[in-house]
C-alpha positions as CSV (number, residue, x, y, z in Angstrom):
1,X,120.8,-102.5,56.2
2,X,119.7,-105.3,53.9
3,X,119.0,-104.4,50.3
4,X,121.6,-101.2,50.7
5,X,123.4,-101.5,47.4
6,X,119.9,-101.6,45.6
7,X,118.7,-98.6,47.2
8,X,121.9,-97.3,46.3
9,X,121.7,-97.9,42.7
10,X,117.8,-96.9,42.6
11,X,118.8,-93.5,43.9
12,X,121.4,-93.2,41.4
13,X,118.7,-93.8,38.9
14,X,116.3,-91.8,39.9
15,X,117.6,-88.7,38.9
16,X,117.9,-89.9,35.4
17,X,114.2,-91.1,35.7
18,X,111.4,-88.6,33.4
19,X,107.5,-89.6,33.9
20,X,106.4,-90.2,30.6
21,X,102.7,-89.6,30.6
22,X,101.6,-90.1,26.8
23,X,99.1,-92.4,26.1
24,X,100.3,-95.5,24.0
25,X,98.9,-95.7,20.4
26,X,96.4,-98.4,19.8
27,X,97.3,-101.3,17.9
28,X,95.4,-102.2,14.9
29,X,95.2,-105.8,14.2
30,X,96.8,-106.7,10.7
31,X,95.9,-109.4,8.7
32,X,97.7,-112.8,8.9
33,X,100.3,-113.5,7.1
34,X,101.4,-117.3,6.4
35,X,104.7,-118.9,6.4
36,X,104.7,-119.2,2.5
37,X,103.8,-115.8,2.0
38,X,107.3,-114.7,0.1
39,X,106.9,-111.2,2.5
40,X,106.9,-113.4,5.8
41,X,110.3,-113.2,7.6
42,X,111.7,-116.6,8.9
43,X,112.5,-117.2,12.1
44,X,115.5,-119.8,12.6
45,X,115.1,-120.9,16.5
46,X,118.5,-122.3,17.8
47,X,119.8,-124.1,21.1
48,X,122.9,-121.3,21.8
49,X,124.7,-124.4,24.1
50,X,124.7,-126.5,20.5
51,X,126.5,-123.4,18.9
52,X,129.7,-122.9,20.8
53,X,131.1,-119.5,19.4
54,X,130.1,-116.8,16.7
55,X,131.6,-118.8,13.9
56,X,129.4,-121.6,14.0
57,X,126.3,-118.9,14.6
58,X,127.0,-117.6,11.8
59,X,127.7,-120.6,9.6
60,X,124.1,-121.5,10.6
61,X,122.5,-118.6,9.3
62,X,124.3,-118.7,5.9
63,X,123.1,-122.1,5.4
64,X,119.6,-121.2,6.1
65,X,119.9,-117.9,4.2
66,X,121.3,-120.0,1.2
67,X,118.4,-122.5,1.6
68,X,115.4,-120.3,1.6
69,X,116.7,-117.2,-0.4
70,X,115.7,-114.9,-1.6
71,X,113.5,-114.8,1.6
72,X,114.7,-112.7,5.1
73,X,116.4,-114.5,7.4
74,X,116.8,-113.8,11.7
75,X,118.2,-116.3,14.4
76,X,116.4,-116.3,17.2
77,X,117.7,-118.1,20.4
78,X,115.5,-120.7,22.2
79,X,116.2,-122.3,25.5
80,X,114.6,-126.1,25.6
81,X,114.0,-125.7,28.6
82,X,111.0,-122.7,27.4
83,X,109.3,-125.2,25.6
84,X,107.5,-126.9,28.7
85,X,105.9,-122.9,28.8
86,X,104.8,-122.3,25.1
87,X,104.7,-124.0,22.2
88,X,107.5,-123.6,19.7
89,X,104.9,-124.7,17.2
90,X,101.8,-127.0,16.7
91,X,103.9,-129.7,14.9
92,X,105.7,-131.5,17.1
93,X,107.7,-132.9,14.0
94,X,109.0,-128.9,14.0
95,X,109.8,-129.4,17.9
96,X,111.2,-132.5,17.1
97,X,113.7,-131.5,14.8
98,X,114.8,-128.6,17.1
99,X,115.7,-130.8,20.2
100,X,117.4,-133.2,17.2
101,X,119.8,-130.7,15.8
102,X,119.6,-127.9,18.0
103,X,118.2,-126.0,15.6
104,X,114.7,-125.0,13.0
105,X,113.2,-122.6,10.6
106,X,109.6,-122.3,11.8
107,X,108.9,-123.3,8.0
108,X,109.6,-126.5,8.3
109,X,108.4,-129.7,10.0
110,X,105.0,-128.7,9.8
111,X,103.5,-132.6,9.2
112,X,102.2,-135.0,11.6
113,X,102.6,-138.9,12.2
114,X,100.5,-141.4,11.6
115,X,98.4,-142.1,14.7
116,X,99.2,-138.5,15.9
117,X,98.8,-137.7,20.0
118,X,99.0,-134.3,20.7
119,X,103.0,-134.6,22.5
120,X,104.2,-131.6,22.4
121,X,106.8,-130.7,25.4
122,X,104.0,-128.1,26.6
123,X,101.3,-130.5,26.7
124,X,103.3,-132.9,28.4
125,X,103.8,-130.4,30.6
126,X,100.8,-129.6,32.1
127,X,99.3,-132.9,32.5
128,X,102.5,-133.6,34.4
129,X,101.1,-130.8,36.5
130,X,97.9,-132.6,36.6
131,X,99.0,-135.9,37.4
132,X,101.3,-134.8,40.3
133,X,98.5,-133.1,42.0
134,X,96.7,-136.4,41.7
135,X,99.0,-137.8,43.2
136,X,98.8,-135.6,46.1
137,X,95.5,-135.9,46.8
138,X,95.8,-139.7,46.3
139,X,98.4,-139.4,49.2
140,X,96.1,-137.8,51.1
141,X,93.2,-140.3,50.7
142,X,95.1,-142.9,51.8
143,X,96.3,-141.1,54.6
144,X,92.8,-139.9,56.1
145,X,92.0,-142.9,57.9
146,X,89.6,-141.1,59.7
147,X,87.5,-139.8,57.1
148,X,84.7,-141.1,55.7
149,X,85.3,-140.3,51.8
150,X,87.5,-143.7,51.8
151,X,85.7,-146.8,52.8
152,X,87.2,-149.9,52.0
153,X,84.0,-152.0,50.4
154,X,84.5,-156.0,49.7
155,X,88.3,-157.5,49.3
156,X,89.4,-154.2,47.5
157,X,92.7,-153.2,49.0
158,X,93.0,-149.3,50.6
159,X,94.4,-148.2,47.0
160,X,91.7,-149.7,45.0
161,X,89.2,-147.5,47.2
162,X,91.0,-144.6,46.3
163,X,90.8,-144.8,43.1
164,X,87.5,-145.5,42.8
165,X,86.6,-142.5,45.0
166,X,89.3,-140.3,42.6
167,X,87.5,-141.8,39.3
168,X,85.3,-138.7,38.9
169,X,88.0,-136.6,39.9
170,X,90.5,-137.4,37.0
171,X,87.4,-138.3,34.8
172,X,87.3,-142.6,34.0
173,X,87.3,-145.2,36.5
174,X,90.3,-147.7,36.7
175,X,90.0,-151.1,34.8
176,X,91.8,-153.6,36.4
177,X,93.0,-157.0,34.5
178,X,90.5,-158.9,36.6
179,X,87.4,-156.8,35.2
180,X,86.3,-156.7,31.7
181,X,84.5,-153.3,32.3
182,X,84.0,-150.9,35.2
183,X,80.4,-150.7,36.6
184,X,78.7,-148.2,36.0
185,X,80.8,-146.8,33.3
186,X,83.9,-145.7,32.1
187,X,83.3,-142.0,32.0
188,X,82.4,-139.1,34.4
189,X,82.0,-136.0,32.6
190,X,82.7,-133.1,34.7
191,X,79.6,-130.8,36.0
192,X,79.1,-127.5,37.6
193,X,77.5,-128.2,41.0
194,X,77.2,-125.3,43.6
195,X,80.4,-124.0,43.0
196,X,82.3,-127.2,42.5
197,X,83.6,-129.2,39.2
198,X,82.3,-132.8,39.7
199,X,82.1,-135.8,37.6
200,X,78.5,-136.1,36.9
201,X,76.0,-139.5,36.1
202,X,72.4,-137.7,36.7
203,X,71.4,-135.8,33.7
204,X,68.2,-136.1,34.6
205,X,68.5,-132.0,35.7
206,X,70.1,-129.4,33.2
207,X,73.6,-129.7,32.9
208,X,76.5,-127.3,32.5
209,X,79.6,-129.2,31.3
210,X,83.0,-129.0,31.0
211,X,86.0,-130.1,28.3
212,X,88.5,-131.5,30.5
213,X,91.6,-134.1,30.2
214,X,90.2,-137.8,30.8
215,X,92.6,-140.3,32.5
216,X,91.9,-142.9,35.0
217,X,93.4,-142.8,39.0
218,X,95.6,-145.9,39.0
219,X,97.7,-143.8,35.6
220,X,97.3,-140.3,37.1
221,X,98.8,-141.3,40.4
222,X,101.8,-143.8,39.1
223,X,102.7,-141.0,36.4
224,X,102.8,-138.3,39.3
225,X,105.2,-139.9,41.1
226,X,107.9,-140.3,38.0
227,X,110.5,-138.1,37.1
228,X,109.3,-136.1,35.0
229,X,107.0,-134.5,37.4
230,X,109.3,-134.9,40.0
231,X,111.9,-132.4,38.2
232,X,109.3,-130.2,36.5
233,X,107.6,-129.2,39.3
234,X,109.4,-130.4,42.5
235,X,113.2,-131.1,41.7
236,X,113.2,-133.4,44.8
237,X,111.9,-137.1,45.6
238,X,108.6,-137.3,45.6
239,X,108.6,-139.1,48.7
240,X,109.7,-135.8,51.1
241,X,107.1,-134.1,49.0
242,X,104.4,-137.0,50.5
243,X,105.4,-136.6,53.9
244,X,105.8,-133.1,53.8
245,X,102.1,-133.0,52.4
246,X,101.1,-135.5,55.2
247,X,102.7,-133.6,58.0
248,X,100.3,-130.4,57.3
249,X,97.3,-131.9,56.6
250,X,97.7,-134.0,59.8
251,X,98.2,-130.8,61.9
252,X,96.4,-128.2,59.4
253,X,94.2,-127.1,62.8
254,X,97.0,-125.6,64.0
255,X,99.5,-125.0,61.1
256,X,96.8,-123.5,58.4
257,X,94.6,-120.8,60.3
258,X,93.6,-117.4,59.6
259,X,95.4,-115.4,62.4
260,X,98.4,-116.4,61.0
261,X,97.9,-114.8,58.4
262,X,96.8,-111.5,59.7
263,X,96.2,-111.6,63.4
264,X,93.0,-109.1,62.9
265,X,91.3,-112.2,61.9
266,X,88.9,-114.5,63.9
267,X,90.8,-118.4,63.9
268,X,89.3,-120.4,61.4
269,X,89.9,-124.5,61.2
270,X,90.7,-126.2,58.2
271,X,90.5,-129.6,58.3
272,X,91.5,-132.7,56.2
273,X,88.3,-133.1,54.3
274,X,88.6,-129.2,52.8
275,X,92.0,-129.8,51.7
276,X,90.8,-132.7,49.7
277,X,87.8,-131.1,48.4
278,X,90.7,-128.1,47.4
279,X,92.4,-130.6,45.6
280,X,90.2,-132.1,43.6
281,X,89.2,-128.8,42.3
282,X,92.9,-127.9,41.5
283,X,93.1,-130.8,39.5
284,X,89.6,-130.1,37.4
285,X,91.2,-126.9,37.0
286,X,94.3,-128.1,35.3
287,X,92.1,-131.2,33.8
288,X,90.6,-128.4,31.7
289,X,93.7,-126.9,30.8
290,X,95.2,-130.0,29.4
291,X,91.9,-130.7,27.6
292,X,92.1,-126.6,25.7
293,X,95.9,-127.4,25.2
294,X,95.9,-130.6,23.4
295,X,92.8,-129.4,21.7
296,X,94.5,-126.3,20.3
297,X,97.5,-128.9,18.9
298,X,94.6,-131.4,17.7
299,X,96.1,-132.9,14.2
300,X,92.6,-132.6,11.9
301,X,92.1,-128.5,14.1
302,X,96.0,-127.5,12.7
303,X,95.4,-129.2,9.2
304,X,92.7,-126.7,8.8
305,X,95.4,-123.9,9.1
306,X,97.3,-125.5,6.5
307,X,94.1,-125.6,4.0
308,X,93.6,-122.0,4.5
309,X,97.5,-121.0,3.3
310,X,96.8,-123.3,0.6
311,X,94.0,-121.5,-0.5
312,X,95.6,-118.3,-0.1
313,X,99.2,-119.2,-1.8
314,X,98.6,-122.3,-3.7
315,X,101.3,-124.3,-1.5
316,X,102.5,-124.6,1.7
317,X,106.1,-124.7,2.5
318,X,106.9,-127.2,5.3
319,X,104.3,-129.4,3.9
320,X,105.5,-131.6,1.6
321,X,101.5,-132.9,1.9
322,X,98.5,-131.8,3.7
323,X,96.5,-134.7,5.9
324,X,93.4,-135.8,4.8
325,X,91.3,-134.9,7.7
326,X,91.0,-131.4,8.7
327,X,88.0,-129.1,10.4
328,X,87.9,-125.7,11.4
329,X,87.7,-125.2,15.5
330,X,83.8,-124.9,15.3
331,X,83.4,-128.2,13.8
332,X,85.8,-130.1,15.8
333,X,83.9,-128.4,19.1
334,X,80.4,-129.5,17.3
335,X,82.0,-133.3,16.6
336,X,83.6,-133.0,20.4
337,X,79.5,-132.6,21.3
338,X,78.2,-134.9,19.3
339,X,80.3,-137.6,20.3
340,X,79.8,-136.8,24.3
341,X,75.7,-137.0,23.4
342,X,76.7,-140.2,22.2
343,X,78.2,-141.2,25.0
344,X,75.5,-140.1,27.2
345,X,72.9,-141.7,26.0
346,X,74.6,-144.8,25.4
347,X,74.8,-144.8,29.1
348,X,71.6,-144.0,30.0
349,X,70.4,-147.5,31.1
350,X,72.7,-147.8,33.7
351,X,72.8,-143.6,35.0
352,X,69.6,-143.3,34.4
353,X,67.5,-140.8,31.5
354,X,68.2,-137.6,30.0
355,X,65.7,-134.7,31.0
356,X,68.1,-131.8,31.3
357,X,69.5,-129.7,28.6
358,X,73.6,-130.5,28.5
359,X,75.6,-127.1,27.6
360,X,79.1,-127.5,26.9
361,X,82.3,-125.5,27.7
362,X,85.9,-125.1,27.0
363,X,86.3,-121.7,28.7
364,X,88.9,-121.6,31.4
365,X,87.7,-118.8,34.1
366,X,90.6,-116.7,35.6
367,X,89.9,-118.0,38.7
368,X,90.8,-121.3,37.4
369,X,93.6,-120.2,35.4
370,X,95.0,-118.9,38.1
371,X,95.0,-121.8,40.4
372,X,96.2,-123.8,37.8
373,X,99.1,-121.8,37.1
374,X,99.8,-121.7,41.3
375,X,99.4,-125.7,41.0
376,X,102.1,-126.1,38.5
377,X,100.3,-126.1,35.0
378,X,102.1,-123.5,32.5
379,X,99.1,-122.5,29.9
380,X,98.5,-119.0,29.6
381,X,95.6,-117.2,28.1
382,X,97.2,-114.2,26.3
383,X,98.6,-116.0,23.6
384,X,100.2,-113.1,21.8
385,X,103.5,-113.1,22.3
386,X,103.7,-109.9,21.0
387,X,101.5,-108.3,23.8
388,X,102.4,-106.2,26.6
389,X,102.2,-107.1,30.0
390,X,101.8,-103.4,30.7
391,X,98.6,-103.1,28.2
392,X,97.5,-106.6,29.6
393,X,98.3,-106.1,33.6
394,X,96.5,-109.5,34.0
395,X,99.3,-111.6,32.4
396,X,101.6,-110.4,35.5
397,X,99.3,-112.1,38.2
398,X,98.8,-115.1,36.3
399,X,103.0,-115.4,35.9
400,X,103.2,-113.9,39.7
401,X,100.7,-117.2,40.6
402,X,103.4,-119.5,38.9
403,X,106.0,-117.9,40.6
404,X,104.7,-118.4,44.4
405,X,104.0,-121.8,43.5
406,X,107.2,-122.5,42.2
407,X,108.9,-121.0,44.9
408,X,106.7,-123.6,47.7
409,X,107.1,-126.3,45.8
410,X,111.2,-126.1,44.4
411,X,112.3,-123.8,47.6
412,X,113.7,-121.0,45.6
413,X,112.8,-118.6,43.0
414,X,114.3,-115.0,42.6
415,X,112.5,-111.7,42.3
416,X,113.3,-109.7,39.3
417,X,111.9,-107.1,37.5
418,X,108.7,-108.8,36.1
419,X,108.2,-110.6,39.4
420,X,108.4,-107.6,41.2
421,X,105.7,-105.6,38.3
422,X,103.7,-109.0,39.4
423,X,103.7,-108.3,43.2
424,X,102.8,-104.6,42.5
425,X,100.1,-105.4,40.1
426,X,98.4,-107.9,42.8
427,X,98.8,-105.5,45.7
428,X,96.7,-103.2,43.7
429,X,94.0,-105.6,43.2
430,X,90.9,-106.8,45.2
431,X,89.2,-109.7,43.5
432,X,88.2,-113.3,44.0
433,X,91.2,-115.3,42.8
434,X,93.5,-112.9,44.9
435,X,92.5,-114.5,48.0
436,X,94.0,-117.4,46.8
437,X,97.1,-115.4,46.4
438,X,96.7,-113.7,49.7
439,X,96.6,-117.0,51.8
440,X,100.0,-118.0,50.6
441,X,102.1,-115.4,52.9
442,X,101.3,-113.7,56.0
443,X,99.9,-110.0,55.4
444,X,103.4,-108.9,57.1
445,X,105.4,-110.7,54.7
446,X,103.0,-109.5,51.3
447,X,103.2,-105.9,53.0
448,X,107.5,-106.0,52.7
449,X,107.5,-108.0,49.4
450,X,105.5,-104.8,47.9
451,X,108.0,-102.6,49.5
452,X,111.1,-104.9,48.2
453,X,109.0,-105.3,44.6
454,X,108.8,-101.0,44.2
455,X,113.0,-101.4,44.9
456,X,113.4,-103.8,42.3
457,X,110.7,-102.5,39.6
458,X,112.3,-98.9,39.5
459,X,116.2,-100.3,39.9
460,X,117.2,-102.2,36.3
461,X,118.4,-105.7,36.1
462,X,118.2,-105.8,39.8
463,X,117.5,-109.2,41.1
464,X,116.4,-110.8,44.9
465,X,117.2,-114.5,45.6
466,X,114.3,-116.2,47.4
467,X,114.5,-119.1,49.7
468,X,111.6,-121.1,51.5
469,X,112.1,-123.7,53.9
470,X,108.6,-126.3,54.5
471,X,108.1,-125.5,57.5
472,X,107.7,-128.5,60.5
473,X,106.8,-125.6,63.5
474,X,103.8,-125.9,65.2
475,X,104.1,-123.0,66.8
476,X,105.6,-120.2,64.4
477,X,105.2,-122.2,61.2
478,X,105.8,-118.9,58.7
479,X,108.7,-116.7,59.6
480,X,110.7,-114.0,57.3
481,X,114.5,-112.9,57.1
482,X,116.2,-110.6,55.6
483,X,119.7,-111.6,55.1
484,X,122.3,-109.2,52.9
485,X,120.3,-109.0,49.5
486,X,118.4,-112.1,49.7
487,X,115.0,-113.6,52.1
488,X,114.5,-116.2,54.0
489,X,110.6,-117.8,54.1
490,X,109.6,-120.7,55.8
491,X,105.9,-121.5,55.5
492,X,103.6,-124.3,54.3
493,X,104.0,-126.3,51.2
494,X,100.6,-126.5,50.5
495,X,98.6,-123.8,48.9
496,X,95.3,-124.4,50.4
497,X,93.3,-120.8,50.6
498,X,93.6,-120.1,54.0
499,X,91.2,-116.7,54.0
500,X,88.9,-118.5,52.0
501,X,88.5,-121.2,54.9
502,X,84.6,-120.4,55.4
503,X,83.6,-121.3,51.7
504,X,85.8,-124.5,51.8
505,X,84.2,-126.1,54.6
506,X,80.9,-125.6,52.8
507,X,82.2,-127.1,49.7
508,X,83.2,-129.9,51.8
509,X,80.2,-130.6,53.5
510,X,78.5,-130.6,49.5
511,X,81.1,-133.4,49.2
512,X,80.1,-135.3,52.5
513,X,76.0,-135.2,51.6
514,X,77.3,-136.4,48.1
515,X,79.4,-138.9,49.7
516,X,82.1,-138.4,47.1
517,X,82.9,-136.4,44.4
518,X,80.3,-137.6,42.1
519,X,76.5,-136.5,40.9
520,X,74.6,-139.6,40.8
521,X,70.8,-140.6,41.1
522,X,69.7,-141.4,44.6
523,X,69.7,-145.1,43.9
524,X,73.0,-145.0,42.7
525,X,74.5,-144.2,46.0
């Protein structure tokens, strides 16, 4: 019987197992403490492959403990590899140094370049998430021949159109070395619009807006496609990923319907043009991630951290001097505003006036935050590490999200314990961005991984390898196998929401009486 040995162990354990039903005790925040605050502990983060025994180890911490005594000293081990999922720090000189030497006090390094870009190994990250997506929906542009969202106008060439129906989408319009300046404009800030994040050139109606990453198609789609997108998210060439992607959206009538999923359900077609109004909302989604995440690691925003340990200590070790330019997160949001108002009204002549109020946001919904983290983008909300997923159940679906899309996309992942808390927490659930979650396994398959997750959650350090094979079956395309301690999936590789197949095709027709993915003035069209 597959999974024996685990049920084995987990009745072995169970005996041993006492319900403890005591409520935890509530936390009280403390005040912060700053790194030159002679009672803060420092933290020495080191690469354990750059250390190859206990000697060395140990010769690292006595030259740290000599160098900052009399302060307290702890080694804390730090895979690189983490650093594409949070931050080591805010200074990237700090990050810098660590992937240098193998090694950093979290004292130290805490300056910025001149002509400072937020380049952190997280940020990176996630707009390699973004621009891989783009490049999937560019894929499938080009491939929809029969759609009318790319038309070909003038001598422009097939990508050309592409990109100027993706401009809104990724936020600027490609300048080419033949053009001076795009026409209209350069810019398409993103808008709500009956349920849909748009790039928007009418503000002649009230506006709700939206911080997100700017980039134009013709970079978003040539950076998808490199490597380092390639082995973040995909660890294959992107070119089986492209055909893969074109395969199911060619045949998503018969490979991406409801009764699949759970044959209770009425059949329900999904066709090219929902896909691609799905994609272009995964990528806004992950276009405002990247915008909160470089944000966040802003040079003049961290400065301002700096100012206030100043104030509080009268130095700041790490800092050998603090920038010039520095603003508290409110001002940097009201400059941020200022200079889009700008920008909008500069632009008026050509989109037309301004008769709308414009609000402004940089909140990331959970619905979005969880399609982001299913499309590849590794920000997270709770940014304590010190909280508990168990007081915080929430941070479990949002890393269960990564982990199904990881799986799809790299064909492996393994179940452990806090996958398995993940797929327990979500089975409980009945909300909105579930559905997403739902439509990426048949009800059959979700109904054993809760049975395997309770095995797994209640036997320690148990772990189930995962495998999932893109499927190319018309006729059976998801199928499940149990084989020894491990499972066998084959399935789709995209993520579209399947159950959710109603609302898409409404979105979709929004995007056909639009004709793209842009609010403009009548004229305009």
């Amino acid at each position: 019987m597959p999974f024996e040995n685990l049920r084995r162990q987990l009745d072995d354990e169970h005996a041993d197992l006492v319900e403890d039903s005591r409520p935890l005790p509530e936390e009280v925040e403390a005040p912060p403490i700053y790194p030159s605050d002679p009672s803060y502990s420092i933290t020495v983060y080191f690469d354990e492959s750059r250390f190859p025994n206990e000697h060395a180890i140990q010769d690292l911490f006595d030259r740290m403990q000599a160098r900052y005594a009399p302060r307290n000293i702890g080694l804390e081990k730090l895979d690189p590899k983490t650093l594409e999922y949070r931050s080591l720090s805010p200074f990237p000189e700090m990050e810098k140094r660590f992937l240098e030497r193998g090694f950093v006090a979290d004292v130290e390094g805490r300056v910025f370049s001149v002509g400072y870009v937020a380049g952190t190994r997280f940020a990176k990250r996630n707009i390699a998430a973004m621009n891989a997506n783009a490049m999937a929906m560019a894929t499938l542009l080009e491939g929809n021949f029969h759609g009318r969202l790319v038309q070909v106008v003038g001598d422009e060439t097939r990508s050309q159109a592409v990109h100027r129906v993706m401009a809104p989408v990724v936020g600027r319009d490609t300048v080419y070395r033949s053009q001076e300046l795009p026409i209209p404009s350069m810019i398409y800030p993103l808008a709500d619009h009956q349920g849909l994040l748009l790039g928007c050139t009418d503000f002649t109606a009230a506006r709700r807006l939206h911080w997100a990453f700017e980039t134009t198609p013709a970079l978003a789609i040539d950076e998808g496609g490199r490597q380092h997108p390639r082995d973040s998210l995909f660890e294959r060439k992107m070119q089986s990923v492209r055909k893969q992607l074109l395969f199911e959206t060619q045949h998503s009538v018969e490979l991406l319907r409801q009764d699949r999923l759970d044959r209770a359900l009425p059949r329900c077609n999904v066709t090219q043009d929902m896909i691609i109004t799905w994609y272009s909302q995964v990528i806004a989604a992950i276009r405002k991630v990247c915008w909160l995440v470089s944000a966040e690691q802003e040079a003049s925003v961290v400065a301002q951290s700096l100012y206030n340990e100043r104030a509080a200590h009268g130095e700041v070790i790490g800092a050998p001097r603090l920038p010039e330019n520095a603003r508290a997160w409110d001002v940097f949001i009201a400059d941020q505003v200022d200079r889009r108002n700008e920008e909008i009204a500069d632009l008026a002549e050509d989109w037309g006036p301004i008769r709308g109020p414009i609000d402004m946001t940089y909140e990331i919904s959970w619905d979005n935050e969880i399609l982001a983290a299913l499309m590849g983008a590794t920000y997270r909300s709770d940014t304590d590490p010190s909280e508990s997923p168990f007081q915080n159940r929430d941070i479990f679906v949002r890393c269960l999200a990564y982990w199904i899309g990881s799986l799809k996309r790299k064909r492996r992942a393994t179940i452990d314990g806090w996958t398995a808390e993940g797929i327990l927490e979500f089975c409980r659930r009945d909300r909105h961005p579930e559905t997403l979650l739902l439509s990426q396994f048949p009800k059959a398959t979700w109904l054993r991984l809760k049975e395997i997750a309770e095995l797994v959650a209640h036997a320690a350090g148990s772990e189930i390898e995962v495998s999932y094979t893109w499927t190319r079956d018309l006729d059976a395309p998801y199928k499940y196998e149990e084989r020894d301690d491990s499972i066998s999936l084959e399935g789709p590789l995209l993520c579209f929401p399947v159950l959710a197949a109603a609302e898409w095709r409404e979105k979709a027709r929004t995007i056909d009486a639009l004709r793209g993915f842009c609010l403009k003035r009548a004229r305009q069209r």
